[in-house]
N, CA, C and O atoms as a GROMACS GRO file, in nm:
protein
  296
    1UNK      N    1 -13.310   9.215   1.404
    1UNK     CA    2 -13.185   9.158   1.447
    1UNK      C    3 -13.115   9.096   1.328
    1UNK      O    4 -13.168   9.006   1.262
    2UNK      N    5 -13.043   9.125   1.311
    2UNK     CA    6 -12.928   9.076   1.210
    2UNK      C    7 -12.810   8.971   1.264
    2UNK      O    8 -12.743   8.999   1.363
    3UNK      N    9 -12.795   8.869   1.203
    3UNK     CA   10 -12.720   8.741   1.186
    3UNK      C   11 -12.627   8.749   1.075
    3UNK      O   12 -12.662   8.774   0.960
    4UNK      N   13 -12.416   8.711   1.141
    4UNK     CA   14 -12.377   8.722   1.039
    4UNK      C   15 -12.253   8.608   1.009
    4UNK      O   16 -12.148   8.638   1.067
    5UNK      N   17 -12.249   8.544   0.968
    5UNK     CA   18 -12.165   8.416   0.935
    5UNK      C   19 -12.043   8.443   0.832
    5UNK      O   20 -12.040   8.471   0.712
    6UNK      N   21 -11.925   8.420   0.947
    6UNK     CA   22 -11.778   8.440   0.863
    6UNK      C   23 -11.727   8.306   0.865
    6UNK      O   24 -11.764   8.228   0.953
    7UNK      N   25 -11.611   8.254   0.735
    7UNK     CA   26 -11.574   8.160   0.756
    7UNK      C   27 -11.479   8.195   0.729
    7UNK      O   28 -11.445   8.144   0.622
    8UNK      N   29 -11.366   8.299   0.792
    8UNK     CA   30 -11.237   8.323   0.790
    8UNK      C   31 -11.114   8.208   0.814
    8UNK      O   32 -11.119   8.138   0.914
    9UNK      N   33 -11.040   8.197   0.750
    9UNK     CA   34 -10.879   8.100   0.777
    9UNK      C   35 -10.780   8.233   0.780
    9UNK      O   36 -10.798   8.345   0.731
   10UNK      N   37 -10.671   8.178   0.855
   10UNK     CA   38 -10.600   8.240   0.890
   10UNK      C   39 -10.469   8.181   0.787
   10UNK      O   40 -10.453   8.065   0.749
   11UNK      N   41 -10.392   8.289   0.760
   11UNK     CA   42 -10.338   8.232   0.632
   11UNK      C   43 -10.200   8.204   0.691
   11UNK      O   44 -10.104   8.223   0.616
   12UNK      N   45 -10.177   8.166   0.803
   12UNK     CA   46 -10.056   8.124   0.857
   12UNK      C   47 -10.077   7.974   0.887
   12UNK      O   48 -10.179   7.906   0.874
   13UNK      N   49  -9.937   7.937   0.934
   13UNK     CA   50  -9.910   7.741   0.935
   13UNK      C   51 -10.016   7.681   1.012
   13UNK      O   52 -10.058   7.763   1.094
   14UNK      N   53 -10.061   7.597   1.017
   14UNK     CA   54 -10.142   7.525   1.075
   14UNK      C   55 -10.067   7.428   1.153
   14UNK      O   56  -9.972   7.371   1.099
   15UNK      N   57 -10.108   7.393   1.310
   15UNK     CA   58  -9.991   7.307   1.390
   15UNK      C   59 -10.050   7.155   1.342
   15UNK      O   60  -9.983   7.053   1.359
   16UNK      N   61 -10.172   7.154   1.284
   16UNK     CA   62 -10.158   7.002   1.219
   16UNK      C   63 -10.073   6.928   1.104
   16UNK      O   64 -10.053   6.814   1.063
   17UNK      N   65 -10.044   7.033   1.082
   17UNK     CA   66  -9.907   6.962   1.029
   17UNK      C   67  -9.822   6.908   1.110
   17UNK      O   68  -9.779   6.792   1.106
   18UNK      N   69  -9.793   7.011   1.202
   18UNK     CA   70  -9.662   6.939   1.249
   18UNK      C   71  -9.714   6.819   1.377
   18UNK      O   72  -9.631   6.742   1.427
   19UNK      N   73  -9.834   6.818   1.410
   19UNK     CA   74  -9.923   6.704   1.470
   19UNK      C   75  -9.912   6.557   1.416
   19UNK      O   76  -9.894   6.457   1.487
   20UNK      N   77  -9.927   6.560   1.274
   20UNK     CA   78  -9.997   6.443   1.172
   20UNK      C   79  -9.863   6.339   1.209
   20UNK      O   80  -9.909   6.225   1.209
   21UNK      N   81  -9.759   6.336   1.231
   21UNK     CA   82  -9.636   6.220   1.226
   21UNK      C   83  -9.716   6.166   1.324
   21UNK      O   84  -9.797   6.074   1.309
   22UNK      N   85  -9.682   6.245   1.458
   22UNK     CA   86  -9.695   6.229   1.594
   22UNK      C   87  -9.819   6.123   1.612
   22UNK      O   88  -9.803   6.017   1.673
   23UNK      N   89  -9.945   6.161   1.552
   23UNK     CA   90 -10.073   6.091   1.530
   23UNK      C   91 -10.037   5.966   1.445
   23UNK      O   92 -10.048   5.853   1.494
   24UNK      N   93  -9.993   5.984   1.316
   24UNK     CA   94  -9.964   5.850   1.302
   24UNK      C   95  -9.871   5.758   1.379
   24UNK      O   96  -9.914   5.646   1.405
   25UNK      N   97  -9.780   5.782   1.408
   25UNK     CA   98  -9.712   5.720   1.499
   25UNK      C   99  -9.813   5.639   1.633
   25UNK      O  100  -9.782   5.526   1.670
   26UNK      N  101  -9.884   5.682   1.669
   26UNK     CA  102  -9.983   5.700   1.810
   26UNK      C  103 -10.039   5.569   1.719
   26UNK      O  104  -9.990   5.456   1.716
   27UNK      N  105 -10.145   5.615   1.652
   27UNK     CA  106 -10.216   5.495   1.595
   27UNK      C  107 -10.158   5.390   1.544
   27UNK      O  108 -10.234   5.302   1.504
   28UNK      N  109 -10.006   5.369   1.529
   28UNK     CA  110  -9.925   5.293   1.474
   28UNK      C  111  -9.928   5.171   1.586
   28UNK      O  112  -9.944   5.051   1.565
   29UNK      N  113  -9.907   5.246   1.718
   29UNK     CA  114  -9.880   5.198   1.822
   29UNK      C  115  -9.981   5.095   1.893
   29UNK      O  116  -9.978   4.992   1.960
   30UNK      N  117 -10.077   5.193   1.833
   30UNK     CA  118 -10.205   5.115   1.911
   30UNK      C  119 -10.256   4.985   1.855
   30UNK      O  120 -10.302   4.883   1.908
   31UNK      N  121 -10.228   5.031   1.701
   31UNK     CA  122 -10.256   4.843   1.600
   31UNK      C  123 -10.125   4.780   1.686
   31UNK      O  124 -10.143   4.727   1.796
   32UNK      N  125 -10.032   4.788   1.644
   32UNK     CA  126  -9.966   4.734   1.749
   32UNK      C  127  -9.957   4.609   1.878
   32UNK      O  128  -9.922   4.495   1.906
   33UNK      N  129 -10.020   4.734   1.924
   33UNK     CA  130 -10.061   4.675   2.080
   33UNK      C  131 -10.206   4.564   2.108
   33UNK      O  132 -10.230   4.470   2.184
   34UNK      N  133 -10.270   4.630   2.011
   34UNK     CA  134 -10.417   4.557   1.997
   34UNK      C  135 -10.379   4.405   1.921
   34UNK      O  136 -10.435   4.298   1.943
   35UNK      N  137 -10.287   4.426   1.844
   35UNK     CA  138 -10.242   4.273   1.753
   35UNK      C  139 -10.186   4.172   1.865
   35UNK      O  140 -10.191   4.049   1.852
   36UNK      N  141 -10.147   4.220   1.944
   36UNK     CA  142 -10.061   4.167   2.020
   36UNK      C  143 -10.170   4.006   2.099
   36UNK      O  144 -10.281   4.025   2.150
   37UNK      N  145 -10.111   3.879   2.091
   37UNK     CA  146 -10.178   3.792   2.144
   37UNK      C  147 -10.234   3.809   2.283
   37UNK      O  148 -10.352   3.791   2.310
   38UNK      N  149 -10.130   3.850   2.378
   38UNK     CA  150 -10.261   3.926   2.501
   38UNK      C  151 -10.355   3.999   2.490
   38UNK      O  152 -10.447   3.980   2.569
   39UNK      N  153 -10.368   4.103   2.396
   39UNK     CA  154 -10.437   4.196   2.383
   39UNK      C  155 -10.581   4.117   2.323
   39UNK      O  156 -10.694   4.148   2.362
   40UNK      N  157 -10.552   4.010   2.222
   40UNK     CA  158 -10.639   3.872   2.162
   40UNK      C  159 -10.712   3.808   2.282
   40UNK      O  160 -10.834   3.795   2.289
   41UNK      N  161 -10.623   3.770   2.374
   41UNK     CA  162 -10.720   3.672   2.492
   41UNK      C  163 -10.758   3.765   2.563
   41UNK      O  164 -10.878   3.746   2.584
   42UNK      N  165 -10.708   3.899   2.635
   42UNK     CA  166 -10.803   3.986   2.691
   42UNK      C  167 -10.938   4.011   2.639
   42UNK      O  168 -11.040   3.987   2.705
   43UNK      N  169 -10.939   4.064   2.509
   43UNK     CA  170 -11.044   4.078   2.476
   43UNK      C  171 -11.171   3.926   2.494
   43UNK      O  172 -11.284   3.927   2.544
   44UNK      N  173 -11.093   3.809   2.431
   44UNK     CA  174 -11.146   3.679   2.448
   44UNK      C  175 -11.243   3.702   2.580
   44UNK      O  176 -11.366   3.705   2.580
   45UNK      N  177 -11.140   3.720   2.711
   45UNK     CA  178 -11.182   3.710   2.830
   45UNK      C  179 -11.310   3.844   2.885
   45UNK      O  180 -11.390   3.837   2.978
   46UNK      N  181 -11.291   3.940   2.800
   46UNK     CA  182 -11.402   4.015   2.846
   46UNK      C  183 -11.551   4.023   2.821
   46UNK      O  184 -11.646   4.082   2.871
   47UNK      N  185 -11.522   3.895   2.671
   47UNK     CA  186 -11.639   3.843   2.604
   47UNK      C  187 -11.746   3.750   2.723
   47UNK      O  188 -11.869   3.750   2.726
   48UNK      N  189 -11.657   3.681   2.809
   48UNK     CA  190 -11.693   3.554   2.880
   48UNK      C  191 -11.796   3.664   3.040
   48UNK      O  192 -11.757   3.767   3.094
   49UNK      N  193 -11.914   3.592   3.066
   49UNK     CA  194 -11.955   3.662   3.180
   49UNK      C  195 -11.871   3.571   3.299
   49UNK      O  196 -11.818   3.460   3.283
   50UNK      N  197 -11.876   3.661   3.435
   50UNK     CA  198 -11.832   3.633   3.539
   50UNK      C  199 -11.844   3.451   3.583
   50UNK      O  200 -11.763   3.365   3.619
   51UNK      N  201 -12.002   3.456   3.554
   51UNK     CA  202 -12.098   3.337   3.555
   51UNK      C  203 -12.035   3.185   3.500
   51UNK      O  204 -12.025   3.079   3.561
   52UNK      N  205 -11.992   3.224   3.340
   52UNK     CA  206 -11.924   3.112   3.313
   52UNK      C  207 -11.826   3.100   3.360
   52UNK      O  208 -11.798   2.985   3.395
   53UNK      N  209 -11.736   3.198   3.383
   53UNK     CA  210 -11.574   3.124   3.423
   53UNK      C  211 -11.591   3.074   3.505
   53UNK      O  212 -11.555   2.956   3.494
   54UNK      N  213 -11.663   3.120   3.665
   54UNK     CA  214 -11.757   3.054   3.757
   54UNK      C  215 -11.797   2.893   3.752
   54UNK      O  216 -11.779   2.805   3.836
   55UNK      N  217 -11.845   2.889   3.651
   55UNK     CA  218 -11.912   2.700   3.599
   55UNK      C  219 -11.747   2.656   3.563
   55UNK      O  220 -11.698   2.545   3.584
   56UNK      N  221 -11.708   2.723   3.529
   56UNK     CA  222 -11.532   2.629   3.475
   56UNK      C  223 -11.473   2.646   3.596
   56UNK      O  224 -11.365   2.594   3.569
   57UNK      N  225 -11.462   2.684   3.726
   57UNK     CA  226 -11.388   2.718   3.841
   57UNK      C  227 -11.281   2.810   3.795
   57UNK      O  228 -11.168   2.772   3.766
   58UNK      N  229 -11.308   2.894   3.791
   58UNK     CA  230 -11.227   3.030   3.743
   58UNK      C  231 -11.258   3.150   3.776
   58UNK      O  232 -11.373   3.194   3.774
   59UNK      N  233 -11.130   3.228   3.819
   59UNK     CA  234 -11.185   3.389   3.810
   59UNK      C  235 -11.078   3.467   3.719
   59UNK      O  236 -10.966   3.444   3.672
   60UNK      N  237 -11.187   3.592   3.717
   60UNK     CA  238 -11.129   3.678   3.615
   60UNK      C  239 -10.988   3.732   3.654
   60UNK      O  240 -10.899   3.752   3.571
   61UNK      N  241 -10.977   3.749   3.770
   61UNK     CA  242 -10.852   3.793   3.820
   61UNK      C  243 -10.761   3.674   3.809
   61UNK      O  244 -10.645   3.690   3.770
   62UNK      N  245 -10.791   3.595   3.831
   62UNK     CA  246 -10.692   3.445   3.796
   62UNK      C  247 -10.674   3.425   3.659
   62UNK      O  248 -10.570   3.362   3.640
   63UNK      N  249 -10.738   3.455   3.546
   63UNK     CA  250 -10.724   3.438   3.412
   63UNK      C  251 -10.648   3.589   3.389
   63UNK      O  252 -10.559   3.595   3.304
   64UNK      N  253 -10.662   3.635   3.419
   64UNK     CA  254 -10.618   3.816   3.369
   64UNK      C  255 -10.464   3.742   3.420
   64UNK      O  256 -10.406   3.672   3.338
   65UNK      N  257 -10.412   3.760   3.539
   65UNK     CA  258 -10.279   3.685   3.594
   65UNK      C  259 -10.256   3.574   3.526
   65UNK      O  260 -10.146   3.522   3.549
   66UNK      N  261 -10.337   3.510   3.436
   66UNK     CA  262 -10.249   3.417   3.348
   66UNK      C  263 -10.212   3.415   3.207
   66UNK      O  264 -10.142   3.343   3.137
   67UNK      N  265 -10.303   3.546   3.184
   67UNK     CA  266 -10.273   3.592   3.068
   67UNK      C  267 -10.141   3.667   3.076
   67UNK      O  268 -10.045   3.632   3.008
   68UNK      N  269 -10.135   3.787   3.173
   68UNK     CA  270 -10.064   3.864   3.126
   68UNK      C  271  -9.920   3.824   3.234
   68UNK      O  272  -9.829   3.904   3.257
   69UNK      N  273  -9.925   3.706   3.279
   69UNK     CA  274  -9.775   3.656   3.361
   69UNK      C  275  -9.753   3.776   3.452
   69UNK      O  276  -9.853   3.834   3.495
   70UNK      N  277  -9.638   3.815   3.482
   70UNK     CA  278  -9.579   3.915   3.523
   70UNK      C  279  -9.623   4.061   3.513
   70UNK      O  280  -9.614   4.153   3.594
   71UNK      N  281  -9.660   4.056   3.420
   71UNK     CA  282  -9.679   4.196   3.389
   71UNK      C  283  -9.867   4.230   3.442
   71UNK      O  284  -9.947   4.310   3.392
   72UNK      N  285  -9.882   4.150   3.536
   72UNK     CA  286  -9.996   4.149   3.580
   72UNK      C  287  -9.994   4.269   3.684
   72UNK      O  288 -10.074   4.362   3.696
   73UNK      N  289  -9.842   4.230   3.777
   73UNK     CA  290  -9.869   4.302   3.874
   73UNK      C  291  -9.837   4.439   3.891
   73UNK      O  292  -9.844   4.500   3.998
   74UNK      N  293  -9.785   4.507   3.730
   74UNK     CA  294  -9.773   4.641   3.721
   74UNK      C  295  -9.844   4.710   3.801
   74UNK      O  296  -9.839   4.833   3.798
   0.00000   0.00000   0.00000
């Protein structure tokens, strides 16, 4: 039995080019969004177990709604 390994390219455009803005842009977005001070206490809040907010009289759904105001109830 014979085994045979090609590593052909095709010598036409590649669509990652015209991809790469689009991608940076995307990841642009996402530092962005992640910088963002909600995005800071969300994370804060996902650090915390159920348990403690619990001992502070708190829930997660009550902190999530006070983090994100309004835009909670998207």
């Amino acid at each position: 039995m014979a085994t045979i390994t090609t590593n052909a390219q095709a010598g036409g455009f590649s669509s990652s080019v015209l991809l790469a803005p689009f991608r940076a842009i995307g990841r642009f977005m996402i530092m962005l969004a992640e910088a963002s001070p909600q995005m800071r206490a969300l994370h804060r809040l996902s650090e915390v177990s159920d348990e403690e907010l619990a001992a502070k009289g708190l829930t997660r759904d009550g902190e999530v709604r006070r983090i994100l105001g309004g835009a909670a109830a998207i």
